[in-house]
N, C-alpha and C positions, 0 to 999 in steps of 0.2 A: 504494500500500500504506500502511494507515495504521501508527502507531507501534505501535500493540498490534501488529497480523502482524509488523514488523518484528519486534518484541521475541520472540513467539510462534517467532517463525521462525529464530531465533538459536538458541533452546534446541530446538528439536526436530533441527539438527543437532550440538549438543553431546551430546544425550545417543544418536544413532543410536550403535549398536553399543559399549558403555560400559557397565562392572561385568560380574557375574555372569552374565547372561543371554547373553551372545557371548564367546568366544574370538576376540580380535582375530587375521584373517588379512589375507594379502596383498590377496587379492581382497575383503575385507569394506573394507581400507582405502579401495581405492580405488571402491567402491559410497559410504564414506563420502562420498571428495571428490566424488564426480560426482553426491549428492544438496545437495552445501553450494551446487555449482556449480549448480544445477539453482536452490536455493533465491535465486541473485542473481539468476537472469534466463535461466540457459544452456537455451534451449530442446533444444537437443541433448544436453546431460547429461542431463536430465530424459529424455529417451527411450535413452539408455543405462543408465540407472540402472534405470529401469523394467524394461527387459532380461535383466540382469545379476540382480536382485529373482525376475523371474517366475523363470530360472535356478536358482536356490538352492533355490524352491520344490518345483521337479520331482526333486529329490533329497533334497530335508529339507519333506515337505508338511504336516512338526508344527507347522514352525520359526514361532511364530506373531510373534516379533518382524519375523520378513521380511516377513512378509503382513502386517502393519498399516505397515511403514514403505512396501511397493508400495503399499499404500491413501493414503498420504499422498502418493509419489508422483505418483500418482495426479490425484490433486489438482491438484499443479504442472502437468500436462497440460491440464489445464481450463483454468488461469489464463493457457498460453498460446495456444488455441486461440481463433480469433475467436467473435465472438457465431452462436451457433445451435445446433443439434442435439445436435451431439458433445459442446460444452463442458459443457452438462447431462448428456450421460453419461456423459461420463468423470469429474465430480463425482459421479454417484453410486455409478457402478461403486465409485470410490479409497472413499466415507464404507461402502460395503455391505464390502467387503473389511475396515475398519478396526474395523465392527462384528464380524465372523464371529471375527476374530482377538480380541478381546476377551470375546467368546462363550467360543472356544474353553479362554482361557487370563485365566477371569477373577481370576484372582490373583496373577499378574504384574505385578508396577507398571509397566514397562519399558515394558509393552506397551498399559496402561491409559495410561500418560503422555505416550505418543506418538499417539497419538488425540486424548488433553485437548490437545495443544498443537497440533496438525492445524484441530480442529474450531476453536479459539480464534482463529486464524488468518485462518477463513475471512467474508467479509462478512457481514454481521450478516442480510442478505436472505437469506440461507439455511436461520436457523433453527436454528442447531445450538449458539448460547451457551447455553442451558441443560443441555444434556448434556456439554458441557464446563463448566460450571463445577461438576454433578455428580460427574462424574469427578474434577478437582481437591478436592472435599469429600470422596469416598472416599477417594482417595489421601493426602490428610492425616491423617484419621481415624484410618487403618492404619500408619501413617507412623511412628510410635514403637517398631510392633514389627517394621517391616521396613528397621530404620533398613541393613542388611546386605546388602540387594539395592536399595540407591541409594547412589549420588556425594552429597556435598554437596550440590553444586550442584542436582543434581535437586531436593533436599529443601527450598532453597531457594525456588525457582521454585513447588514445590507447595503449600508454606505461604502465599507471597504469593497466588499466586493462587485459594488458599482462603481467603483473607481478604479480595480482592478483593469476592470471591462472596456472603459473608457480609457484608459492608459495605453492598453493595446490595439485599440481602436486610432491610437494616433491623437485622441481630445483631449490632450492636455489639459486643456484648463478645466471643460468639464469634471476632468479625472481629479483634479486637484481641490476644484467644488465639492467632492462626495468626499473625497481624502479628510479634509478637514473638517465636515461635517462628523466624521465616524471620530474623530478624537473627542467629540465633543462629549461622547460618551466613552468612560473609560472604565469598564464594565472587567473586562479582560484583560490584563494586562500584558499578556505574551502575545495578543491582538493590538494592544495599543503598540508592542513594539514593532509588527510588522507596520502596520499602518502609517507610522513615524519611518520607517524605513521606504517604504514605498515611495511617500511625500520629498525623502530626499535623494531617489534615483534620478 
C-alpha cells in the first residue's frame, strides 16, 4: 500500500459514521471498528463489516451513507482476494455501489467524501484519480457553505486534497486557495505537515 492509501485510508475511517449524517449506535460503532479492522489487513472484519452494511441496508434502503461505505467495503474485499475473476468484481461491484449512492444523494458530503477517499485509495491502474480528485474539487467548492455537515477534520483533508488536484492541474493559485484554506484547520497534524509542505513546493 503506498503512503497516499495509507493516508486515504486513515481518513475514510475517521470520518465513517461522524456528524450529522449518522446517529452514532451500538451497532454502527462496532461496523465502525470492524471496517478500521478490515482497513489494516483483517480479512474477516472486512466480511463482517460487509454483513452487518448489507444488514442496515435491508431496513434503511435510503440510508445512502451505508451503501457507499459497503461500496468501499467492498473494495477491501478485492484487495484481499487473490489475483483473478472475483477481485475485479468485487472492485466493481464496491466503485458501482459507491456511485448509485452518490447518484442517489448527490448532496451529501458525507457521502460524496467517502467515495473521494475510497476511489483515492485505490491503485492508480484503475483509473478512478480523476473522479476522485473531482469529487475533492466539488466538495471544497461547497465546503464554505456546508461548513455544518463536516468535522474539521473532514474539511481538512478536502481542502488539501483539492489543492493537491489543482497543483497538478497546473492552478496554482487555485491550489494555493485550498492549501491555505486546509491549515486553517489543524485537526491532524502529520496532515498539517504535508499541507505546509505542499504550500512550499
Amino acid at each position: 500500500m503506498t503512503s497516499l492509501q495509507k493516508f486515504c485510508c486513515t481518513w475514510i475511517a475517521a470520518v465513517l459514521f461522524c456528524g450529522p449524517a449518522f446517529a452514532v449506535t451500538p451497532e454502527q460503532k462496532e461496523i465502525m471498528e470492524l471496517y478500521r479492522r478490515g482497513l489494516a489487513g483483517d480479512a474477516t472484519a472486512v466480511e463482517q463489516c460487509i454483513a452487518k452494511l448489507e444488514a442496515v441496508l435491508k431496513t434503511q434502503p435510503a440510508n445512502q451513507l451505508a451503501r457507499v461505505y459497503l461500496g468501499s467495503a467492498l473494495t477491501l474485499r478485492s484487495r484481499d482476494l487473490g489475483f483473478g475473476p472475483k477481485k475485479l468484481q468485487a472492485l466493481k461491484q464496491g466503485v458501482a455501489l459507491m456511485n448509485e449512492a452518490v447518484a442517489a444523494a448527490p448532496n451529501e458530503p458525507k457521502v460524496r467524501l467517502a467515495r473521494a477517499l475510497t476511489t483515492s485509495a485505490l491503485p492508480s491502474i484503475f483509473g478512478h484519480g480523476a473522479s476522485a480528485r473531482q469529487d475533492f474539487l466539488l466538495l471544497a467548492k461547497s465546503a464554505d457553505t456546508r461548513t455544518n455537515e463536516l468535522e474539521p477534520g473532514d474539511l481538512q483533508v478536502i481542502y488539501y486534497q483539492a489543492g493537491l488536484g489543482e497543483k497538478r492541474a497546473g492552478h496554482r493559485q487555485e491550489a494555493k486557495a485550498f492549501l491555505q484554506k486546509a491549515l486553517q484547520y489543524d485537526e491532524d497534524p502529520v496532515l498539517t505537515k504535508k499541507v505546509r509542505s505542499a504550500l512550499g513546493d
